[in-house]
Backbone and ligand atoms as CSV (ligand in chain L), in Angstrom:
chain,resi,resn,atom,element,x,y,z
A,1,UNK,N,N,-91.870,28.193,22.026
A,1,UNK,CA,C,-90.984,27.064,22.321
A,1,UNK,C,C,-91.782,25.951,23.007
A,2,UNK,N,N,-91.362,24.692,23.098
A,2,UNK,CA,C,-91.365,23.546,23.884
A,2,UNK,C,C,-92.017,24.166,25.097
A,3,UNK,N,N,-93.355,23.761,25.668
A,3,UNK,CA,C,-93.054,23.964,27.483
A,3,UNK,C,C,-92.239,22.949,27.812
A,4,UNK,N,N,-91.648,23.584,28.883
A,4,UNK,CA,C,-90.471,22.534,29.692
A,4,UNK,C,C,-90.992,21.588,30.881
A,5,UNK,N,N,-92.196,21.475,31.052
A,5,UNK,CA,C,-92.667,21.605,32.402
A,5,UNK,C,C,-93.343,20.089,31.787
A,6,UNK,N,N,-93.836,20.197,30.315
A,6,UNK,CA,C,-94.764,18.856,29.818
A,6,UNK,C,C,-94.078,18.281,28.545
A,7,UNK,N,N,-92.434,18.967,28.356
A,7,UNK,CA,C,-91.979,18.222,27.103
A,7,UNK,C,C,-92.945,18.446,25.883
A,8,UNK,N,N,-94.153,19.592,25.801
A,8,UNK,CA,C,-94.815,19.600,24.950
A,8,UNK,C,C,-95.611,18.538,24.772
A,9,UNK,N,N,-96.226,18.015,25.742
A,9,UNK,CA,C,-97.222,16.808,25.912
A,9,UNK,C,C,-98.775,17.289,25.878
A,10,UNK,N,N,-98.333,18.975,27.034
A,10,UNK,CA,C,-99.913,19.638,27.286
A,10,UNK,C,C,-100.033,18.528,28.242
A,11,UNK,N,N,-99.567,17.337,28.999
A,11,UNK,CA,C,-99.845,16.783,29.855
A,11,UNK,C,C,-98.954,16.772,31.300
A,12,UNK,N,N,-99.206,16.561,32.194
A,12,UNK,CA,C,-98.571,16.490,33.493
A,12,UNK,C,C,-98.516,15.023,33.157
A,13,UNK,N,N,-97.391,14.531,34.395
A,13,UNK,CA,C,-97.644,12.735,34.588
A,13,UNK,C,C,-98.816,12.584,35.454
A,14,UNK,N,N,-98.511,11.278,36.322
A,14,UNK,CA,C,-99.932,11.099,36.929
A,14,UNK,C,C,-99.800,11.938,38.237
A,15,UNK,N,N,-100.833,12.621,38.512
A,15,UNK,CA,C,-100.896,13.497,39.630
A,15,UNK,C,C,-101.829,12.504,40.562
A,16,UNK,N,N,-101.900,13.018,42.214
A,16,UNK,CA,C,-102.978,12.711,43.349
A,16,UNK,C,C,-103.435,14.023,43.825
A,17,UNK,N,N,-104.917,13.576,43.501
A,17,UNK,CA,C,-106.071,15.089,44.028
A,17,UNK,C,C,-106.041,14.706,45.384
A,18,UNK,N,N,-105.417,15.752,46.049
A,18,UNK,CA,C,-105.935,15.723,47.941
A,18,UNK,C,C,-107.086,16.422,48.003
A,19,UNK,N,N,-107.954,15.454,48.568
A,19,UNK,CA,C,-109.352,16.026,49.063
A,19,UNK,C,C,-109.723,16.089,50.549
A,20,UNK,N,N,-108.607,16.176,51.357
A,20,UNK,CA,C,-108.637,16.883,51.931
A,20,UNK,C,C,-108.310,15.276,53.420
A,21,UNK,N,N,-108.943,15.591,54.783
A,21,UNK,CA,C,-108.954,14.398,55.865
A,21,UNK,C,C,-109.925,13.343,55.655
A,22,UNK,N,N,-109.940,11.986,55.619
A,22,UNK,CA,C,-111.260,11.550,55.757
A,22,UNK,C,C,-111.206,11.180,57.277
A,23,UNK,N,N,-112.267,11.379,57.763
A,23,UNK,CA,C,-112.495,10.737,59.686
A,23,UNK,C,C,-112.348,9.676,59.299
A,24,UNK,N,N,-113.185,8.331,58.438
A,24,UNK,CA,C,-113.521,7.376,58.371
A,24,UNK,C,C,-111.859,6.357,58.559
A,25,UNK,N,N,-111.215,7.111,57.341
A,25,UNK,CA,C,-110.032,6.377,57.751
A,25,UNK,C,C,-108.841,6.414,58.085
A,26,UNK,N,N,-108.901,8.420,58.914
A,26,UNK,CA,C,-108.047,8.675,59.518
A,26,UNK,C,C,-107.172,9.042,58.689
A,27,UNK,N,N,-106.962,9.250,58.107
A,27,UNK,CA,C,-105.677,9.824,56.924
A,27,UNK,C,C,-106.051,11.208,56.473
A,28,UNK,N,N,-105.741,11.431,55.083
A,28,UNK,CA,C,-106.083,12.139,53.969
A,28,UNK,C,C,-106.236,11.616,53.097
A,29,UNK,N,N,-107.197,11.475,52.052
A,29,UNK,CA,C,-107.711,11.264,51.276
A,29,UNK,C,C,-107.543,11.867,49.884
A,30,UNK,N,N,-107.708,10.777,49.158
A,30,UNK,CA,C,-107.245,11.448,47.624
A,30,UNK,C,C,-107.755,10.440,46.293
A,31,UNK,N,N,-107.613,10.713,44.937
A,31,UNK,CA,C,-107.399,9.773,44.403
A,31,UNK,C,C,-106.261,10.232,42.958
A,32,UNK,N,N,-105.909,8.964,42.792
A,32,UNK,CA,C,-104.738,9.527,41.153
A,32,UNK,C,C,-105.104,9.645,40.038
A,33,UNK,N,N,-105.165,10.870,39.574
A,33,UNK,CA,C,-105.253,10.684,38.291
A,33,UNK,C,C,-104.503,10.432,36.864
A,34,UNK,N,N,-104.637,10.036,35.857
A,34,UNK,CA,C,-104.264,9.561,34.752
A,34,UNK,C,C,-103.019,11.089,34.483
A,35,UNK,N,N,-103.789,11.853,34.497
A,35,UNK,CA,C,-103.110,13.229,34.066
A,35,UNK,C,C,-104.203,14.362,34.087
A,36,UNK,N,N,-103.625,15.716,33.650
A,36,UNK,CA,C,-104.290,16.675,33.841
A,36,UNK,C,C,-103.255,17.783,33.284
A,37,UNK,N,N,-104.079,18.773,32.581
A,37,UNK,CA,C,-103.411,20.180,31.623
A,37,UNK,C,C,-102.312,20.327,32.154
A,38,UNK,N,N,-101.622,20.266,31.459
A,38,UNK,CA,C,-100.358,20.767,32.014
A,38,UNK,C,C,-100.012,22.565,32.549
A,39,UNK,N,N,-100.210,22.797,33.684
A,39,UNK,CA,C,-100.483,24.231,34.395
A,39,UNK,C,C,-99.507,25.092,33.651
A,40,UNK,N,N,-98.028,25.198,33.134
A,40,UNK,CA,C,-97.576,25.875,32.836
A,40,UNK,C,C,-98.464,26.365,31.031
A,41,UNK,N,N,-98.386,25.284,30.452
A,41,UNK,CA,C,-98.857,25.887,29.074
A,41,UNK,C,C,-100.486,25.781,29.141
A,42,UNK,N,N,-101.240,25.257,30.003
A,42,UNK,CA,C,-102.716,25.034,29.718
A,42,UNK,C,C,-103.158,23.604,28.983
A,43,UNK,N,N,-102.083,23.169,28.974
A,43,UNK,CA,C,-102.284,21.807,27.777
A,43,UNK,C,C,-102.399,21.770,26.711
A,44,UNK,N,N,-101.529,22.928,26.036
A,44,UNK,CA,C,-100.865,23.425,24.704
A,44,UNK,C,C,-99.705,23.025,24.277
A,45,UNK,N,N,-98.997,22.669,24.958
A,45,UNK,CA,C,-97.872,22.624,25.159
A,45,UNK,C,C,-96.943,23.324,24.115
A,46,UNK,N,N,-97.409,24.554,23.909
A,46,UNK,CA,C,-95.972,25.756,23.862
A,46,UNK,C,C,-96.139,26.638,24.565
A,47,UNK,N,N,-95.461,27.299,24.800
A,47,UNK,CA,C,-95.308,28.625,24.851
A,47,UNK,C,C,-94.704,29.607,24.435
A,48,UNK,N,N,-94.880,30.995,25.248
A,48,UNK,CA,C,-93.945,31.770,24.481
A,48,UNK,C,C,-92.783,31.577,24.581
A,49,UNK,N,N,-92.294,31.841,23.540
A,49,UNK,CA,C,-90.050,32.290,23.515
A,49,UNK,C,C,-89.674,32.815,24.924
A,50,UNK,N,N,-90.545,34.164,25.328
A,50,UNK,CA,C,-89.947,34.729,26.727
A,50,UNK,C,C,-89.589,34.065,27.195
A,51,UNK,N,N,-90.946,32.829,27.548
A,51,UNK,CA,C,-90.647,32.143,29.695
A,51,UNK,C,C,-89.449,31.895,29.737
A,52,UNK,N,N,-88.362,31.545,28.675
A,52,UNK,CA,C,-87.103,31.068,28.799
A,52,UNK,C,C,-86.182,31.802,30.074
A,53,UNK,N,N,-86.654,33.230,29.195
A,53,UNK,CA,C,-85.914,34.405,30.176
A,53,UNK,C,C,-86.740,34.242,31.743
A,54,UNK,N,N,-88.136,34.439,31.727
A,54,UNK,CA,C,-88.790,34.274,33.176
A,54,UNK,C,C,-88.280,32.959,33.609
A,55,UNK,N,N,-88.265,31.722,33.262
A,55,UNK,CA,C,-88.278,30.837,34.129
A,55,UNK,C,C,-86.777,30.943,34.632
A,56,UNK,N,N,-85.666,31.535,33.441
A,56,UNK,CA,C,-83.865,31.802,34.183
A,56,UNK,C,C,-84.626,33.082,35.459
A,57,UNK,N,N,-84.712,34.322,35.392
A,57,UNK,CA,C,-84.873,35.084,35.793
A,57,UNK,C,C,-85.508,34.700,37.510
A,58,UNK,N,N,-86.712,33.954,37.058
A,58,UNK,CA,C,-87.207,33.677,38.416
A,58,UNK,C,C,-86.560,32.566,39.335
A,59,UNK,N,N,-85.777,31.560,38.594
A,59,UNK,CA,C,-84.986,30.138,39.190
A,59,UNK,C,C,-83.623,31.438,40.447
A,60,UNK,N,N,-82.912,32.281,39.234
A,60,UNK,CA,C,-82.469,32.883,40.259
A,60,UNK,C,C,-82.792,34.086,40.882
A,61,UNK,N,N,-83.400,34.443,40.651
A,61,UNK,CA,C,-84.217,35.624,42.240
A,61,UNK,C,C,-84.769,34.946,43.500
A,62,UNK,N,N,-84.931,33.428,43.128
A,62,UNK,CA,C,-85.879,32.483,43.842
A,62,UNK,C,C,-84.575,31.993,45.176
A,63,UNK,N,N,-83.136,31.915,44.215
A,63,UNK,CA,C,-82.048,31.733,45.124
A,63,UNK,C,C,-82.122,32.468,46.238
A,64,UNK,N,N,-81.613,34.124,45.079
A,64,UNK,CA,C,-81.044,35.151,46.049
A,64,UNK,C,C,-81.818,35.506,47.008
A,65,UNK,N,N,-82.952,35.186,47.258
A,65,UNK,CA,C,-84.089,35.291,48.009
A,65,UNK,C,C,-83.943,34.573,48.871
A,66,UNK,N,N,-83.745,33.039,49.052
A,66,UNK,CA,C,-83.238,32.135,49.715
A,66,UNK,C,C,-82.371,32.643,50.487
A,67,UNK,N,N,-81.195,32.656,49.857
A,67,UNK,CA,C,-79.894,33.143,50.245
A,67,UNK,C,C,-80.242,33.996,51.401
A,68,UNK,N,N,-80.925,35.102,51.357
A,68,UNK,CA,C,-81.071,36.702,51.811
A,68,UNK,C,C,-81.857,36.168,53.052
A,69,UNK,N,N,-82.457,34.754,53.336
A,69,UNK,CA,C,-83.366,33.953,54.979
A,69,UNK,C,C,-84.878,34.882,54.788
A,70,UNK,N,N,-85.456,35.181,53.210
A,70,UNK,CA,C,-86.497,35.340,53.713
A,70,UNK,C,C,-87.499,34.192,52.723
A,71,UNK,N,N,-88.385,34.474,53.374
A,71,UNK,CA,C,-89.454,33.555,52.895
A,71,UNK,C,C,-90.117,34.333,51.846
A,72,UNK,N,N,-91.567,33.239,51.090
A,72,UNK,CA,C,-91.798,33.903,49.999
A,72,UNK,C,C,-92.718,34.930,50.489
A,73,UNK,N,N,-93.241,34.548,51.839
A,73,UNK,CA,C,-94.005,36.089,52.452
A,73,UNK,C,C,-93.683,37.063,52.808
A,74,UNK,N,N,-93.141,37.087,53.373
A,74,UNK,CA,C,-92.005,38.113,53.339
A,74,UNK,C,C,-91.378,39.117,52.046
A,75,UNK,N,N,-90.834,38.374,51.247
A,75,UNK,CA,C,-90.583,38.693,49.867
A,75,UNK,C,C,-91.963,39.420,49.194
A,76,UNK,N,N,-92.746,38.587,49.385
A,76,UNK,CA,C,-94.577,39.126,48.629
A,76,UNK,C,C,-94.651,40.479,49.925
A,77,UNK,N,N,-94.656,40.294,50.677
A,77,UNK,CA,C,-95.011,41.724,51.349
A,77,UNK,C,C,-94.508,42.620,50.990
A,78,UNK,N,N,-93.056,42.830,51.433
A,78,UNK,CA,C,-92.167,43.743,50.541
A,78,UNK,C,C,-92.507,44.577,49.671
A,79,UNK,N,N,-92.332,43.417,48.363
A,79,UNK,CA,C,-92.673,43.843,47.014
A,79,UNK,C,C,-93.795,44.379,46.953
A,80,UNK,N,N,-94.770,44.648,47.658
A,80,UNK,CA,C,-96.092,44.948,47.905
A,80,UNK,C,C,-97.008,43.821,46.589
A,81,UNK,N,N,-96.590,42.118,46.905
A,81,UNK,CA,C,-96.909,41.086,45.408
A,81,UNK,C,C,-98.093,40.840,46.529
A,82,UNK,N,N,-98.875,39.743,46.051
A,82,UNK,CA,C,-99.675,38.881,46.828
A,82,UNK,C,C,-99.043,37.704,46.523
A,83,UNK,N,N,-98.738,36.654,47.472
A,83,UNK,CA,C,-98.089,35.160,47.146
A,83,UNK,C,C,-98.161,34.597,45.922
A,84,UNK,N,N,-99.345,34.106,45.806
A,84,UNK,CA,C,-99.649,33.691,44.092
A,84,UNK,C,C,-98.746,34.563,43.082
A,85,UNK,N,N,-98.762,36.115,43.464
A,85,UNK,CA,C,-98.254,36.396,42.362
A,85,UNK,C,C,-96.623,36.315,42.114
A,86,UNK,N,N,-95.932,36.522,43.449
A,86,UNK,CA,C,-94.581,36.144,43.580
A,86,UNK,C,C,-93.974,35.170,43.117
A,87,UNK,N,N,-94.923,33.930,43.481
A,87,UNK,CA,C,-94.673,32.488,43.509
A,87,UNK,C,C,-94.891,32.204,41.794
A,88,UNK,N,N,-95.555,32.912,41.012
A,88,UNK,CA,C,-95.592,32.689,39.662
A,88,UNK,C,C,-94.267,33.436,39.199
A,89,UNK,N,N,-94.169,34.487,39.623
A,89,UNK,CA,C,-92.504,35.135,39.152
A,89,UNK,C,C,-91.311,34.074,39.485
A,90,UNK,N,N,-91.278,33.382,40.637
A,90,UNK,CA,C,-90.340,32.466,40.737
A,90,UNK,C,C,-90.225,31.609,39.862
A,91,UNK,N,N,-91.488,30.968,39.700
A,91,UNK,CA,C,-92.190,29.969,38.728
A,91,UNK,C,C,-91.930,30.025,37.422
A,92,UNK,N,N,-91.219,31.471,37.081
A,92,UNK,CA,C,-91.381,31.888,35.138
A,92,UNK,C,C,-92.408,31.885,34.462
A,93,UNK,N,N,-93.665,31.423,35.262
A,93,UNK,CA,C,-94.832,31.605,34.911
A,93,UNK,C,C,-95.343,33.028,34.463
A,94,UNK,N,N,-95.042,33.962,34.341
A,94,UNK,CA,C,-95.000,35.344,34.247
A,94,UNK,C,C,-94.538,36.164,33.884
A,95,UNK,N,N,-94.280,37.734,33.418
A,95,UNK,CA,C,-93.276,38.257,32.701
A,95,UNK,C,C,-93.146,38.570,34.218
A,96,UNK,N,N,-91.962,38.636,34.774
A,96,UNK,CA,C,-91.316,39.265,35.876
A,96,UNK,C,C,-91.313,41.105,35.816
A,97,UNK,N,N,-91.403,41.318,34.289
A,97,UNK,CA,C,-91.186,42.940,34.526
A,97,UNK,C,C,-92.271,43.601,35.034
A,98,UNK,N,N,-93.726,42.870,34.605
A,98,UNK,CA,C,-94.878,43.453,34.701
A,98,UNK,C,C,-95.359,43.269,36.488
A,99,UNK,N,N,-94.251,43.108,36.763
A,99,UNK,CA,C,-94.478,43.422,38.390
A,99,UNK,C,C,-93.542,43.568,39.350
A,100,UNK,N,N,-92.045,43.620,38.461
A,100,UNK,CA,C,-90.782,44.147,39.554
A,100,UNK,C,C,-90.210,45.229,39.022
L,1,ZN,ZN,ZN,-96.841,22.247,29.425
């Protein structure tokens, strides 16, 4: 299907790279770019049929999780996940089964 994330562009809109504090001018520092792969498909822009189900699946576990006052660390501990990997189950980035 379509990724949903790039309309099937394989592109993001314009993003800003944080590179981090500059001393010089007291802020944070960055610059914008034009675009960049779109993270969900790689800059393919399909994917599989599943994510449909992962991205429903994870939008609401992501609630009831909410709901329940814990955080996603918390939740990743638990589950015995590491963050990244939780945060991609929320995400639909992932098959959710292959780790709940
Ligand atoms: Zn995409």
């Amino acid at each position: 299907m379509q990724c949903p994330d790039c309309n099937g562009t394989g592109k993001t809109s314009l993003v800003h790279l944080n590179k981090g504090f500059n001393e010089e001018k007291g802020r944070c520092d960055g610059e914008w770019r034009e675009s960049i792969p779109c993270m969900r498909c790689h800059g393919v822009g399909q994917v599989p049929d599943q994510m449909a189900d992962w991205i429903a699946f994870g939008k609401d576990y992501r609630k009831r999780r909410q709901l329940n006052g814990e955080t996603l660390y918390q939740a990743a501990k638990r589950l015995k996940l590491s963050v990244p990997e939780l945060s991609a189950i929320e995400n639909g980035k992932v098959n959710h089964a292959l780790y709940l």
